[in-house]
C-alpha positions in Angstrom: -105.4 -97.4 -81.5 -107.2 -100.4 -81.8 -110.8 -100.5 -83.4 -113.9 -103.0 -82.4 -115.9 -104.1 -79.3 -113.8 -105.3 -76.2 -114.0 -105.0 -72.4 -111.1 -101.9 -72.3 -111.2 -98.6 -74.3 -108.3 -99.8 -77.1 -110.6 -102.7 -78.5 -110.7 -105.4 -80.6 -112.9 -106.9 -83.4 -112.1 -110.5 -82.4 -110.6 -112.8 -80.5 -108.5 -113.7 -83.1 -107.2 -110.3 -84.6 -107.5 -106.7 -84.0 -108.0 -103.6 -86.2 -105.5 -100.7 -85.7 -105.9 -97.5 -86.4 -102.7 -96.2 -88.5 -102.2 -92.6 -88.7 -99.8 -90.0 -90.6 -97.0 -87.6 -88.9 -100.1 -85.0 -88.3 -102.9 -87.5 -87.0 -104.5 -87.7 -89.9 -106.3 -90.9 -90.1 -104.9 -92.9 -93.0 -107.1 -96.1 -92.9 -107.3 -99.2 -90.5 -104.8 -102.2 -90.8 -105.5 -105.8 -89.1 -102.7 -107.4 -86.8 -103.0 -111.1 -87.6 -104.3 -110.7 -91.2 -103.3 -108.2 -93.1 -100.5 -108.5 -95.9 -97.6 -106.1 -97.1 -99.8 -105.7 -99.9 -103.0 -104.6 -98.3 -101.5 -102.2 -96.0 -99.7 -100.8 -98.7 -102.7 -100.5 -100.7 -104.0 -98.6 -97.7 -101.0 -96.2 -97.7 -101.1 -95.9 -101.3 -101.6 -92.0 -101.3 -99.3 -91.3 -98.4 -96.4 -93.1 -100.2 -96.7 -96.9 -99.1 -95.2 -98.7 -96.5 -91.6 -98.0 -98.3 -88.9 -100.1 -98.3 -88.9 -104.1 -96.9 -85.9 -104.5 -94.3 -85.2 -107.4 -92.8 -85.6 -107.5 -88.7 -82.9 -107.8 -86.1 -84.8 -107.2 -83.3 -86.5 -110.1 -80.7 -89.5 -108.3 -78.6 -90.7 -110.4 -75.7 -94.1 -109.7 -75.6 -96.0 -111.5 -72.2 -93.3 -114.7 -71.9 -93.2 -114.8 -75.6 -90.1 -114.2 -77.2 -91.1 -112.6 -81.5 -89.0 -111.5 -83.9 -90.8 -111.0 -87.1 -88.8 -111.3 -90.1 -89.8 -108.6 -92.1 -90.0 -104.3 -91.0 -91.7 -101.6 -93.1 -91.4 -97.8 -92.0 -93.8 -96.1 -93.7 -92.2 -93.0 -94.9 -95.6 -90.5 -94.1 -96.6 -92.2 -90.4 -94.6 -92.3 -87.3 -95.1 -96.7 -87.3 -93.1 -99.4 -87.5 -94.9 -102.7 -89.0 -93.6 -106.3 -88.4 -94.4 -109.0 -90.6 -94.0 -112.8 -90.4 -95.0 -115.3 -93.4 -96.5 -111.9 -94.9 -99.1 -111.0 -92.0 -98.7 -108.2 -89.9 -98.1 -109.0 -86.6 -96.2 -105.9 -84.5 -97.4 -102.2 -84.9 -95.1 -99.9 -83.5 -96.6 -96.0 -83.1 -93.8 -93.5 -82.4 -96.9 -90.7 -81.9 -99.7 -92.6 -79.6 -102.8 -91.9 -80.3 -106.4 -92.4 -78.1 -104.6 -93.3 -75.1 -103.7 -92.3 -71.5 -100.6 -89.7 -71.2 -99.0 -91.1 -68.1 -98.6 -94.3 -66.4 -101.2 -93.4 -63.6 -103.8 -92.9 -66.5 -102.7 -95.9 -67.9 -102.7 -98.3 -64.8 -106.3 -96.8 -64.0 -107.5 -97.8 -67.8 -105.9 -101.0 -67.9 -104.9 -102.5 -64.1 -103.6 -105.6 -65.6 -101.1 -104.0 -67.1 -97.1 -105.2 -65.7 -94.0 -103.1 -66.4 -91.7 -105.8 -68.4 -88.8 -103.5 -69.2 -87.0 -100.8 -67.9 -83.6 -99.0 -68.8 -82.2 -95.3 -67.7 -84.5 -93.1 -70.2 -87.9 -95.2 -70.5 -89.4 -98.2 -69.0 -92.5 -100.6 -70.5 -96.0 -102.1 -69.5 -97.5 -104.8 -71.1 -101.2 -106.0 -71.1 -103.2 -108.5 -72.4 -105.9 -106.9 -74.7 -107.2 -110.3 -75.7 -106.5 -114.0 -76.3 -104.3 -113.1 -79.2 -103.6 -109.3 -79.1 -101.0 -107.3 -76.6 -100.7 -103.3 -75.8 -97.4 -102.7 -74.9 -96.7 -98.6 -73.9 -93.6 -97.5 -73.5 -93.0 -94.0 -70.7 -90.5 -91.8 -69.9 -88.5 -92.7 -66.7 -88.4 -89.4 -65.6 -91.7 -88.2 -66.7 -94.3 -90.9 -66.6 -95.5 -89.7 -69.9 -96.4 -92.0 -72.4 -93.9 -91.9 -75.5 -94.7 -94.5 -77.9 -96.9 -97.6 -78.0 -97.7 -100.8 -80.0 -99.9 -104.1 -80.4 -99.0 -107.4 -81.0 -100.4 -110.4 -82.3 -99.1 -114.1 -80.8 -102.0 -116.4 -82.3 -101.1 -119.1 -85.1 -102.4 -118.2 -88.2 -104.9 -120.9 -89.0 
């Protein structure tokens, strides 16, 4: 979930980045990370007592998030949270959450919270909606096909680093 003042209930401090919310396997709040400014180091100072963010691995994945084709170079799994974190030039710029957290449970909910969200993505099991959150930051949620239940969830960052 995203922290700060915005026009939608996931919200953002700025413009220009977005404080996330990272959580372990049981909810438990762990701390707050920053999509488009914080490092591998800072994050993993914030998972310090969970175990850190783990191994580095390098990325194989493109997302296309919007029109905007990403593939960060760098993924972390932290071993105590459900997340996958993306890095590129050391800032964090993909949040993956396996276990959602503060958001709507089916695509109806979801549509009602946020009506400019689009579905980008569909295969046999799931399918994906994307919206705009901001100028830099994206909510992508990912539902089951057959269920219209919200499974998993992320934010992106697409701004330049300045």
């Amino acid at each position: 979930m995203v922290a700060g003042p915005s026009r939608s209930a996931a919200q953002t401090d700025t413009i220009q980045s977005a404080r996330v919310v990272i959580a372990a396997f049981d909810g438990t709040k762990l701390g707050y990370i920053t999509l488009g400014a914080s490092t591998p180091a800072e994050v993993g100072q914030t998972l310090q007592n969970v175990g850190g963010l783990g191994p580095a691995r390098e990325n194989q994945v493109t997302f296309r998030i919007g029109e905007v084709p990403i593939r960060p170079r760098v993924l972390y799994t932290p071993p105590q949270t459900m997340n996958q974190l993306y890095f590129q030039n050391d800032t964090l710029v993909l949040v993956v959450e396996g276990q959602p957290h503060g958001l709507p449970n089916t695509r109806a909910e979801f549509v009602a919270r946020y009506p400019d969200a689009r579905e980008t993505h569909r295969e046999s099991g799931w399918y994906e909606l994307q919206t705009r959150l901001s100028g830099c930051i994206w909510l992508i949620a990912v539902f089951g096909a057959g269920s219209d239940r919200l499974e998993s969830d992320g934010y992106a960052y697409l701004c330049h680093r300045s």
